[in-house]
Legacy VTK file of the C-alpha trace (Angstrom):
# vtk DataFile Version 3.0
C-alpha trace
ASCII
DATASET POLYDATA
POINTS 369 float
22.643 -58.943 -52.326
21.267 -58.102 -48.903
23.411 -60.164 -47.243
26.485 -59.200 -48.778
25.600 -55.405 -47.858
24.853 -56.900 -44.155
28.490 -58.939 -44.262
30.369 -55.539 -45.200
28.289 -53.131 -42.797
29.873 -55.797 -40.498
33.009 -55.815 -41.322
33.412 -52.011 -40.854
32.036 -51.942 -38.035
34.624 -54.047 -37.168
37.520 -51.984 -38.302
35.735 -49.064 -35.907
36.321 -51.602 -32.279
38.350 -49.761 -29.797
38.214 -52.452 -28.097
39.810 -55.327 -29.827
39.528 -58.636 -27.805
42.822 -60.730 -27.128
42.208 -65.010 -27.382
42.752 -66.265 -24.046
45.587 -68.120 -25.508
47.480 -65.225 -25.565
46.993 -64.010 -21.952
49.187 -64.972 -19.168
48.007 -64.727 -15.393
51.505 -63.986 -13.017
50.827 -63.760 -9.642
52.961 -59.844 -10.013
50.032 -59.140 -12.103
46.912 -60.456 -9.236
49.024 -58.457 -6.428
48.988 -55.079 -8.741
45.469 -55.828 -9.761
44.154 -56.428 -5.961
45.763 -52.879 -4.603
44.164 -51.608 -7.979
40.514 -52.946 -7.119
41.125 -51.711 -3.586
42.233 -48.567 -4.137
39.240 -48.066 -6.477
36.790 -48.997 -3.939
37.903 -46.709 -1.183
38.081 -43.759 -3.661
34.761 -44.496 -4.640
33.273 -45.045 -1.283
35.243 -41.677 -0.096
33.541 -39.895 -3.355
30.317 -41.082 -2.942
30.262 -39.156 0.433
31.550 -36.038 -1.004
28.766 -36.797 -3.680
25.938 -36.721 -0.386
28.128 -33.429 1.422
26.272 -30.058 0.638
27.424 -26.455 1.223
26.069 -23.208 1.868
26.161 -20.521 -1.375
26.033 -16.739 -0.383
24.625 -14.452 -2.946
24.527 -10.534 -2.377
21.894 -7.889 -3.990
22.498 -4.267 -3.874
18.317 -3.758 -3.722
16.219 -5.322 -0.944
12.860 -6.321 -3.486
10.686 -7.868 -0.957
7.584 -6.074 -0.554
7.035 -6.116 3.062
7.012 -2.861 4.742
7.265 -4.623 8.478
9.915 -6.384 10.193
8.936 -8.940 12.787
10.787 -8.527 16.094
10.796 -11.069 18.564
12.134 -10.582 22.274
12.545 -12.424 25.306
14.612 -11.072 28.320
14.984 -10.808 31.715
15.592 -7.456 33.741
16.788 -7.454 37.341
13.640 -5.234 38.524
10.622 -5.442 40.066
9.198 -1.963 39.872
6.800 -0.602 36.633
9.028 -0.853 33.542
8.322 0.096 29.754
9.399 -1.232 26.518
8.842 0.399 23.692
9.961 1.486 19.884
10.643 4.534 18.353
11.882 4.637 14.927
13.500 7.381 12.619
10.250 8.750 11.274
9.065 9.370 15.171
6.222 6.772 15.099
5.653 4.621 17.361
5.273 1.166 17.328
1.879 -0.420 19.311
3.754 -2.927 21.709
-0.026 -4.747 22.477
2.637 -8.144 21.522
4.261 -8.011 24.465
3.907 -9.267 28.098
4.985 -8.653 31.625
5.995 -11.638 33.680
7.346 -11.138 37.439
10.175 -14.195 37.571
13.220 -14.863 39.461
16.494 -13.256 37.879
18.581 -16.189 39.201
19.061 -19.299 37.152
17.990 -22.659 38.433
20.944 -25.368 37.847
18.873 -26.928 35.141
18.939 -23.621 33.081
22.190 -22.518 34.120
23.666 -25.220 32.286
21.659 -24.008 29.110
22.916 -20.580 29.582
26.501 -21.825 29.834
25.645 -23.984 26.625
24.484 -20.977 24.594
27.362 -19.163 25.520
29.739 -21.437 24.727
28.594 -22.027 21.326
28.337 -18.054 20.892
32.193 -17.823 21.634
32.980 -20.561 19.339
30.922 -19.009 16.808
32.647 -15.784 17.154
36.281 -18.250 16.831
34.977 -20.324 13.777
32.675 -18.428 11.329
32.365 -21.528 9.272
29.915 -23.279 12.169
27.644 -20.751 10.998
26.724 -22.919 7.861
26.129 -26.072 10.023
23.656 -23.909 11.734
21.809 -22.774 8.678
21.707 -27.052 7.204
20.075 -27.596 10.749
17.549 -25.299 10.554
14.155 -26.391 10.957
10.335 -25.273 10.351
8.535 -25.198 13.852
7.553 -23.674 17.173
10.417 -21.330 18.300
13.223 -22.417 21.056
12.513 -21.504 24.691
14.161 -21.725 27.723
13.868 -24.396 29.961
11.139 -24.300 32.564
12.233 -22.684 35.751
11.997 -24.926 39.398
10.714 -23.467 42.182
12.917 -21.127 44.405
12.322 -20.109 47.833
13.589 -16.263 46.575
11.058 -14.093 46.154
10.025 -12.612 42.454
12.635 -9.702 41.706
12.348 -9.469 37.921
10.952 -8.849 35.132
10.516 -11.399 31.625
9.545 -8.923 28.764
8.465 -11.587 26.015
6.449 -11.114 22.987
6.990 -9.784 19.475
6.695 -6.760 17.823
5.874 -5.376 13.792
8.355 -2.776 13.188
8.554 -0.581 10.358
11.829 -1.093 8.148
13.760 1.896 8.866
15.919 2.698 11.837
14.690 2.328 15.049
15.080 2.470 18.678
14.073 -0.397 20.922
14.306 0.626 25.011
13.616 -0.243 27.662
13.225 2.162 31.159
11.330 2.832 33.821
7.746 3.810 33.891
5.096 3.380 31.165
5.648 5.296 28.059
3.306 8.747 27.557
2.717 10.253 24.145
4.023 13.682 24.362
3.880 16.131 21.205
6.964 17.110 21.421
9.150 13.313 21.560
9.169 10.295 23.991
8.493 10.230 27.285
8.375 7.632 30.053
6.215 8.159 33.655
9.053 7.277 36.120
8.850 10.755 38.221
7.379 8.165 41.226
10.016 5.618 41.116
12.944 6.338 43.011
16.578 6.231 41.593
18.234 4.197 44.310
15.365 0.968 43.085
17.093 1.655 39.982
18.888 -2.046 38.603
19.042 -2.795 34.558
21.145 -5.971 35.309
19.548 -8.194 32.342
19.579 -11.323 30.666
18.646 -11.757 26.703
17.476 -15.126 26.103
16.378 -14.609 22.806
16.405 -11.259 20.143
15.668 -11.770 16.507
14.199 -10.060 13.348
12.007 -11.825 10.626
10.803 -15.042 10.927
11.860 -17.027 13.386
13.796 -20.288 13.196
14.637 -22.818 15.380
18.154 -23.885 15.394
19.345 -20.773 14.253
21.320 -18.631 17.027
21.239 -14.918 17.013
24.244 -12.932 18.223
23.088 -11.314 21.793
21.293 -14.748 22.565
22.782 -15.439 25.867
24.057 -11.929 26.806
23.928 -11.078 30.239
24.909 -7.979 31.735
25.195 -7.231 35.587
25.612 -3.820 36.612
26.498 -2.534 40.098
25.753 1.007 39.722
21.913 1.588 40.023
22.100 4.257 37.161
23.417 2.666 34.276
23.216 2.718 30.627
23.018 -0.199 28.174
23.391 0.585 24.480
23.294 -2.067 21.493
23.740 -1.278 18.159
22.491 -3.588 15.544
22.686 -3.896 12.056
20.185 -6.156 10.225
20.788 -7.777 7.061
17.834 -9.042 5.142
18.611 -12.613 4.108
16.472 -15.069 2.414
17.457 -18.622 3.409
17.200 -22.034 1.332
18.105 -25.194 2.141
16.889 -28.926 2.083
14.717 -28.549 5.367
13.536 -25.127 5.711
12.971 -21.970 3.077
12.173 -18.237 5.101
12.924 -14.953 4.854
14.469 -14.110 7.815
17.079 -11.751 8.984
20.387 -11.769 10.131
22.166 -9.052 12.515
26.019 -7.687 13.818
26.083 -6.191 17.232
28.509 -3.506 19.098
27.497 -3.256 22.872
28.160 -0.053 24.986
27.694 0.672 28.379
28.126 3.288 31.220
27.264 5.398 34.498
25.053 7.740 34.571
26.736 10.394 36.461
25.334 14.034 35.733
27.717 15.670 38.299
30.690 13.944 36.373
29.361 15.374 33.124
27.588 11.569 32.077
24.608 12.504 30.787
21.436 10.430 29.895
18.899 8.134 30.735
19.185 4.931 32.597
17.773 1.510 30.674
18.545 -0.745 28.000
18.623 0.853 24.422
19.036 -1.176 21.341
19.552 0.788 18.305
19.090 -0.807 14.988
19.016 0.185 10.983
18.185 -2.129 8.604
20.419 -2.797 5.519
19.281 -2.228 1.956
21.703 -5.055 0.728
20.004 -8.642 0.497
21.677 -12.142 0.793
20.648 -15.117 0.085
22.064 -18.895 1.336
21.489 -21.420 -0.729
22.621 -24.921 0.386
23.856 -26.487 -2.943
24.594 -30.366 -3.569
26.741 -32.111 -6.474
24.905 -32.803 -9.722
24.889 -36.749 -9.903
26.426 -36.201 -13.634
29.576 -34.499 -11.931
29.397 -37.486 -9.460
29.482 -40.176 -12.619
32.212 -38.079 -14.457
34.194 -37.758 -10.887
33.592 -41.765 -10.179
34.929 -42.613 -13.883
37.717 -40.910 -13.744
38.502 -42.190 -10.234
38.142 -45.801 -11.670
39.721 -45.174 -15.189
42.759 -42.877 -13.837
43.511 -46.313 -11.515
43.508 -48.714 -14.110
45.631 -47.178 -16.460
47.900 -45.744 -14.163
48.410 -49.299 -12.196
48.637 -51.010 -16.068
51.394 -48.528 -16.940
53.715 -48.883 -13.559
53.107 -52.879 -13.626
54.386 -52.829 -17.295
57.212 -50.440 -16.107
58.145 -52.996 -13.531
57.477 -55.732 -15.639
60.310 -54.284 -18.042
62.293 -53.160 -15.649
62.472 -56.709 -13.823
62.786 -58.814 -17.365
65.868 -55.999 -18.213
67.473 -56.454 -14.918
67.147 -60.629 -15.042
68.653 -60.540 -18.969
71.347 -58.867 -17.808
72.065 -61.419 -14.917
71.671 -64.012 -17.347
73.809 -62.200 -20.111
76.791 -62.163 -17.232
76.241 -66.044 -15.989
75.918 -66.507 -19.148
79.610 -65.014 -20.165
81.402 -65.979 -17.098
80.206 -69.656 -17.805
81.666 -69.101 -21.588
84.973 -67.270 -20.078
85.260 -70.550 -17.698
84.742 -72.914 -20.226
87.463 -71.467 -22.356
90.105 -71.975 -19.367
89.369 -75.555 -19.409
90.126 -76.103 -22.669
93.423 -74.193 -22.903
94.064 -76.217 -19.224
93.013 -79.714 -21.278
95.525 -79.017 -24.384
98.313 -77.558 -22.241
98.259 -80.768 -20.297
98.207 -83.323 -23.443
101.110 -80.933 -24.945
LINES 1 370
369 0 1 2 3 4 5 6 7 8 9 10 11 12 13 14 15 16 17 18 19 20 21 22 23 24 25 26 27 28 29 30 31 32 33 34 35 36 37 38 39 40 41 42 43 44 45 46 47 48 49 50 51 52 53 54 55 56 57 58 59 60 61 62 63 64 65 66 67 68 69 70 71 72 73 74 75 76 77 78 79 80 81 82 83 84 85 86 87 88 89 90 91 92 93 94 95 96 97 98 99 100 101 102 103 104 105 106 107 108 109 110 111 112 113 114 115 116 117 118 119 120 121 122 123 124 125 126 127 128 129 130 131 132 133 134 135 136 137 138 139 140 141 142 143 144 145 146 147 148 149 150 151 152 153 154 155 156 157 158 159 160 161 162 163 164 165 166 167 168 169 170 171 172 173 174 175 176 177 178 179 180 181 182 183 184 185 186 187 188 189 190 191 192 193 194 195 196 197 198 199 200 201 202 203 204 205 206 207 208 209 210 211 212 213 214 215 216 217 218 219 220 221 222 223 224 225 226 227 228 229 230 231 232 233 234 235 236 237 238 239 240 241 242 243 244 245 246 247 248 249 250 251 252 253 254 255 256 257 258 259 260 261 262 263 264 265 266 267 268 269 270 271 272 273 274 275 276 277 278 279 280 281 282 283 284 285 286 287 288 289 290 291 292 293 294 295 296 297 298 299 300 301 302 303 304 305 306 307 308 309 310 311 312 313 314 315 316 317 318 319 320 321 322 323 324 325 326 327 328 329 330 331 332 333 334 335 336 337 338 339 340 341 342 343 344 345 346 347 348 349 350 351 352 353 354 355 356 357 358 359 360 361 362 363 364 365 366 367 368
């Protein structure tokens, strides 16, 4: 009894094959077949070798929030630049609510403005990639994949020059508050005053006046290295001895997340302005370098995303299926095609052999007749 129940569970699952086998006495091997079949196996395997690097490619996912929810209440600033002057200088902040910002982070370094070869080509380096950048936006996500945790990029060591030390590296960093703020730079030591900002230049004459400078590096947040921040590599030389720099920034909070490095950093777009300070011509102000930046509320995040190996499979099985039964379906199209074509040569040999045959005979009787 239990075998017959086995026997007939057998036999249905029979009926349920999808894939019935054919004997191999019924199977015939043409050589139009092996040709289709090789360009089938080869096409498969350079599909699949082609997908399996799309399968390892990642890409960069931007996601926007109207509401900044960190809970920090300071922004890092970090600074390193060059100014074409010698004499006492300042650097400071001031932000909206009037406070100012302790700038114990930063330091003083007499250097030589001009660029040894060695660091020339870096400068020329940094700039070039800034202007292709600005060309090709989408270089900005092969920046964020090579992003890496570490000790921050700095420039070259300088060689030594016979020129004498004419400038001044400002380096360091700074814990701003996250509103809008004023970062300058001017001559003489800042004062507190009740009444605003003040600087202690009344001893420093305007003629020694020179703001030519040189931004090797400006960021907010943490920094990265490998990531490039727009006024990296900005240098601006000014003829005029009174002369006004202005840079306008506008930070964006952005949380970044990919396979080598997560941080909360922040990103930043720039407008520079610049002019002569000229009271008699009605150009009013104070000579120095003045960056002005406001920090947006909105949030984004970059996520670098990779395909799901189950898309891969389903990608890679369709690659190999799609091939098979398309080359199966165009070899029995030709197959048909090249059978019809031959019957009908055959059908016409066939009736012009039948048509000649019937001369003959009418020839053979007329000639016994």
């Amino acid at each position: 009894m239990r075998e017959l129940t086995k026997k007939k569970a057998l036999t249905l699952v029979k009926e349920l094959d999808a894939f019935p086998k054919v004997p191999e006495s019924y199977v015939e091997s043409t050589a139009s077949g092996g040709t289709v079949s090789v360009i089938a196996f080869t096409l498969m395997a350079v599909l699949a070798f082609l997908e399996f690097f799309v399968y390892r490619s990642t890409w960069m996912r931007y996601e926007y929030e109207l509401v900044n929810k960190t809970l920090m209440t300071k922004v890092l600033l970090c600074v390193n630049l060059c100014v074409f002057m010698n004499v006492d200088i300042g650097a400071d902040v001031l932000d909206l609510a009037e406070t100012m910002v302790a700038n114990d982070g930063l330091k003083y370094e007499p250097v030589n403005f001009e660029l040894s070869p060695h660091q020339r080509l870096w400068h020329m380096t940094l700039l070039h990639i800034q202007e292709r950048l600005r060309v090709e936006h989408s270089l900005q996500d092969v920046i964020f994949k090579s992003a890496l945790k570490g000790a921050p990029p700095a420039l070259p060591p300088s060689e030594d020059h016979p020129a004498s030390l004419s400038a001044c590296r400002i380096h360091g960093h700074l814990y701003v508050n996250k509103v809008a703020g004023n970062f300058h730079i001017t001559v003489g030591k800042s004062i507190p005053h009740p009444r605003g900002h003040a600087h202690l230049a009344a001893l420093v004459s305007h003629d020694s006046y020179n703001f030519s400078h040189r931004i090797d590096h400006l960021s907010f947040g943490e920094v990265i290295p490998g990531i490039i921040s727009p006024l990296d590599g900005t240098e601006k030389i000014s003829a005029d001895s009174n002369h006004l720099f202005q840079y306008f920034i506008t930070i964006v909070p952005t949380k970044l997340n990919t396979y080598k490095v997560s941080a909360d950093t922040h990103q930043y777009s720039v407008t520079e302005r610049e002019r002569v300070i000229n009271h008699a011509a009605g150009s009013h102000g104070v000579s120095g370098i003045f960056m002005k930046y406001d920090i947006n509320s909105l949030m984004v995040k970059v996520t670098e995303q990779h395909m799901p190996f189950w898309q891969f499979l389903v990608r890679l099985c369709g690659i190999i299926g799609g091939i098979f039964s398309t080359t199966g379906m165009l070899h029995g199209m030709v197959g048909f095609t090249v059978d019809l074509i031959c019957c009908r040569f055959q059908m016409g040999i066939y009736k012009r052999l039948k048509v000649s045959k019937c001369i003959n005979i009418c020839f053979c009787i007329n000639s016994s007749l």
